[in-house]
C-alpha positions in Angstrom: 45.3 144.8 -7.1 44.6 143.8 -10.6 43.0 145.2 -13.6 42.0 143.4 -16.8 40.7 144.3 -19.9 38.9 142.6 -22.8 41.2 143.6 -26.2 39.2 143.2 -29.9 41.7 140.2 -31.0 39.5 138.4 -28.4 42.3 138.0 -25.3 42.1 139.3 -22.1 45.1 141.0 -19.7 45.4 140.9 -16.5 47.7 143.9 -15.0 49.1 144.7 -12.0 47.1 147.8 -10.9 50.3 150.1 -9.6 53.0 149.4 -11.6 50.9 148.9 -15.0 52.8 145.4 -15.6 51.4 142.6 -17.6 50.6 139.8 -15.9 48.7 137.2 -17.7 47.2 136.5 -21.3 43.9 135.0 -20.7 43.4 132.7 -23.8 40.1 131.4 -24.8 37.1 133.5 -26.5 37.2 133.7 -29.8 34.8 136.4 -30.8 34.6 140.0 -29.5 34.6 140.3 -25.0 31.8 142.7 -23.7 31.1 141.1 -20.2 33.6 141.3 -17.4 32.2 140.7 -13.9 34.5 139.8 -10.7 32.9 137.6 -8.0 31.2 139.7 -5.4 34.4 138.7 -2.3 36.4 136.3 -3.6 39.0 138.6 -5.3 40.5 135.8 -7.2 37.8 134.7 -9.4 36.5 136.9 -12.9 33.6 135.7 -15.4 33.6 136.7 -19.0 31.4 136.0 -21.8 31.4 137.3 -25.3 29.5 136.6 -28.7 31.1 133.7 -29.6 28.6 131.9 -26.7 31.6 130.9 -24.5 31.6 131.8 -20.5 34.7 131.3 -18.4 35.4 131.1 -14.6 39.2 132.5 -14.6 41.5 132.5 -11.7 43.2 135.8 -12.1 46.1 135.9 -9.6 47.2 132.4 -11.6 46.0 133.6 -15.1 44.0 130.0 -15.0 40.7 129.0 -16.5 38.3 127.1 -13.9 35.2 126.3 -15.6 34.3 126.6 -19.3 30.5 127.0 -20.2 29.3 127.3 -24.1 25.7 128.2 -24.8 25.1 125.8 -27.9 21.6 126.3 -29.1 20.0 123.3 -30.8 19.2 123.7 -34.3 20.8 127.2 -34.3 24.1 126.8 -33.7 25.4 129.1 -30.8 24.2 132.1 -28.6 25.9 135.3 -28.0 25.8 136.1 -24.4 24.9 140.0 -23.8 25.2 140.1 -19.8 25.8 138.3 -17.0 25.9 139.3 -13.4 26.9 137.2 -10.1 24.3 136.8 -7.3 25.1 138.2 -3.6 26.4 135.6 -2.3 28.7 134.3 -4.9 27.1 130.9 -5.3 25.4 131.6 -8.9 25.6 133.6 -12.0 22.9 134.4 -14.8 23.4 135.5 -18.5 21.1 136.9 -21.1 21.7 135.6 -24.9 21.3 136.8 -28.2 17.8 134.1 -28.3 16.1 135.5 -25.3 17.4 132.8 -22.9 18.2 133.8 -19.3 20.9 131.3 -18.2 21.1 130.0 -14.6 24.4 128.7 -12.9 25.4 128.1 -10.0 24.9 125.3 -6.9 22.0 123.3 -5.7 18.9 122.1 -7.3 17.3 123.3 -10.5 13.8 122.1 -9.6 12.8 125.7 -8.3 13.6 127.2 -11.6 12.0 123.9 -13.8 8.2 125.6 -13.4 8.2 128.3 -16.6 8.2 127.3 -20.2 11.0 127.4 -22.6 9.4 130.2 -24.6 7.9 132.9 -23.0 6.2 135.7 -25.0 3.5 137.8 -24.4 0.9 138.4 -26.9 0.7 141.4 -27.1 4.9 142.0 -27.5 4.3 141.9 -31.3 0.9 143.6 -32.0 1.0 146.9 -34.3 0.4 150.1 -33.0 -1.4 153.5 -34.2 -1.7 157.1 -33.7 -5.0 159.2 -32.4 -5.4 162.6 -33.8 -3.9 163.7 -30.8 -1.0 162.0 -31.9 -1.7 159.2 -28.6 -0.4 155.6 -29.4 -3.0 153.2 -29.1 -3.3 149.4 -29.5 -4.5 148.9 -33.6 -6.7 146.2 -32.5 -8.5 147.4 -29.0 -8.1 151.1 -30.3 -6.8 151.1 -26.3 -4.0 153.3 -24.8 -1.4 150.2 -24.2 -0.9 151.1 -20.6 -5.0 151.0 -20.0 -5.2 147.2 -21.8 -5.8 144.0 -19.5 -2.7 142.2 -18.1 -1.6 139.9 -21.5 -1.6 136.3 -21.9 1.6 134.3 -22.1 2.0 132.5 -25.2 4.7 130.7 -26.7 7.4 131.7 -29.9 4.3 130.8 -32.1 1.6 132.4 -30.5 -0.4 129.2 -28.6 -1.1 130.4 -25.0 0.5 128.5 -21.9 -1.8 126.7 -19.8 -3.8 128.6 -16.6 -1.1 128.0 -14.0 1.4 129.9 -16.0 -1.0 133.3 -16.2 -1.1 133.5 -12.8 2.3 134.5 -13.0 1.6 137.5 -14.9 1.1 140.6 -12.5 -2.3 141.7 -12.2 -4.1 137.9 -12.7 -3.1 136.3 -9.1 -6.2 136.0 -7.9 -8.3 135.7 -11.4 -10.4 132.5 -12.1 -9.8 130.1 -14.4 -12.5 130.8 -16.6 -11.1 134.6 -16.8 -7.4 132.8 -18.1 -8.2 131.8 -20.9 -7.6 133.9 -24.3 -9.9 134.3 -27.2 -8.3 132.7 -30.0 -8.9 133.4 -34.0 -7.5 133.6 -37.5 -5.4 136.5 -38.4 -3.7 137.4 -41.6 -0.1 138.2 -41.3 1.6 141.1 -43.0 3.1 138.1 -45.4 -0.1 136.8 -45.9 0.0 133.5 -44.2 -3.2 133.4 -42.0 -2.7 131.9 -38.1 -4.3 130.9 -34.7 -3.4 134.2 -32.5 -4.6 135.0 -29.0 -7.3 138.4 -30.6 -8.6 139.2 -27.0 -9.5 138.1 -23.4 -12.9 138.0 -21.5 -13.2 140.8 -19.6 -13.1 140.2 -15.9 -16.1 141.9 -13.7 -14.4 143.1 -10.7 -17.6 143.0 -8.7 -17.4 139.3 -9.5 -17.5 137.7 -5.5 -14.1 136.3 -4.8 -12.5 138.7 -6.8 -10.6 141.3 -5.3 -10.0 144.6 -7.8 -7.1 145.5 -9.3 -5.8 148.8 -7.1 -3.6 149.5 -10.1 -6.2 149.8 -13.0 -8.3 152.2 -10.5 -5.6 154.6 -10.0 -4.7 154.9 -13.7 -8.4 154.7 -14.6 -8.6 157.7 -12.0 -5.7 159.8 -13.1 -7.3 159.4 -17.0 -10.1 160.8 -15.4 -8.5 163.5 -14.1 -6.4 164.3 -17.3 -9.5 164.1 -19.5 -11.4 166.5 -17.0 -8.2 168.9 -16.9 -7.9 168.6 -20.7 -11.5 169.8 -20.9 -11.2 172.8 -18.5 -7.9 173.2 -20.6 -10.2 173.4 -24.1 -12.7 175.8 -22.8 -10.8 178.3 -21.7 -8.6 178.4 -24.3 -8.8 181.0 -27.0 -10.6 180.2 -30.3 -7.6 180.9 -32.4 -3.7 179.6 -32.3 -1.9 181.9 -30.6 1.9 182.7 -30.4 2.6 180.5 -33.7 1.3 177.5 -31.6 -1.5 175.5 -34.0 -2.0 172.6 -32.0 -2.8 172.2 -28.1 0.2 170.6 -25.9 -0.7 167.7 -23.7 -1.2 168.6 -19.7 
């Protein structure tokens, strides 16, 4: 019945879907629209969120605001909101903000959502990477293909690792003992200088450790790289000593 659209002098309109009429002016945002998202049965009811870190619940048949969120950021002033999206069932809503945040509304009790830090990183999400001379990316510091590296650690905005519960929640370390959670820390030099306490590896975890079940992940990619590097091989022999039709270097199989 309706359509609305978000207009770059930060109002939304609400039209009537056959005759093209205007209905309502939805004041309110002031900074640029790029989330609209109706509720997922009750026709009446539209979210919309924008970069100037305001969300609003509108009634769209009255051209009324219902509830008014803002996502004020301590210290740092406001957050623009990038995406939100309603749950199934209508009773809650989650955004994504310009700070990382992942905002949860909606009814009930927070406690299930209470058991994560307020900064989640992984260690690795930063670390410089490097080229082989097959042109490969590998991890600078392991000299590992990133996909063949251990599960990370989760760390905080500056780098100190979260305590053992919290790694469990990384896929891949379930079932891993405590001893095999916690991170090798040491100084490293930053490209500015400064020197800090990083997470610079993990103890390797011996999967014919008793207790420990194996990782049925890491042996199918450790068996396709076999397979590739056995196929690159054949691939190597057989080929001609010289480049042939203009082509210098060998394609990946």
């Amino acid at each position: 019945n309706y359509v609305v659209t978000a207009v770059n002098n930060h109002l939304l309109k609400v039209w009537n879907s056959s005759t093209g009429q205007l209905l309502h002016d939805l004041v309110g945002h002031a900074d640029e629209v790029f989330v609209l998202e109706t509720h997922p049965f009750d026709c009446r009811i539209m979210l919309s969120a924008g970069h100037d870190g305001n969300i609003f619940i509108w009634d769209i048949t009255k051209g009324t605001k219902t509830k008014h969120y803002f996502n004020m950021i301590e210290g740092q002033g406001h957050g623009a909101v990038f995406d939100c999206k309603f749950s199934p069932d209508g009773q809650h809503f989650a955004c994504t903000d310009s700070h990382g945040h992942l905002l949860i509304f909606g009814f009930g009790c927070s406690r299930p959502y209470e058991k994560i830090p307020d900064q989640m990183f992984f260690h690795t999400d930063y670390r410089p990477l490097i080229r082989d001379s097959n042109n490969y990316v590998l991890d600078e510091q392991t000299q590992q293909a990133p996909h063949l590296m251990p599960p990370p650690f989760l760390v905080d905005v500056d780098g100190n690792p979260h305590p053992t519960k919290y790694q469990r929640l990384v896929p891949g370390r379930e079932n891993c003992a405590d001893e095999h959670l916690i991170p090798q820390l040491g100084y490293v030099a930053t490209s500015d200088g400064e020197v800090v306490e990083q997470v610079i590896g993990q103890q390797t975890v011996d999967q014919d450790e008793p207790g420990l079940e194996p990782s049925i992940l890491d042996g199918m990619i450790r068996q396709l790289q076999l397979e590739q590097d056995q196929r690159t091989g054949a691939d190597q022999e057989s080929a001609p000593s010289g480049p042939q039709n203009g082509e210098g270097t060998p394609r990946r199989g």
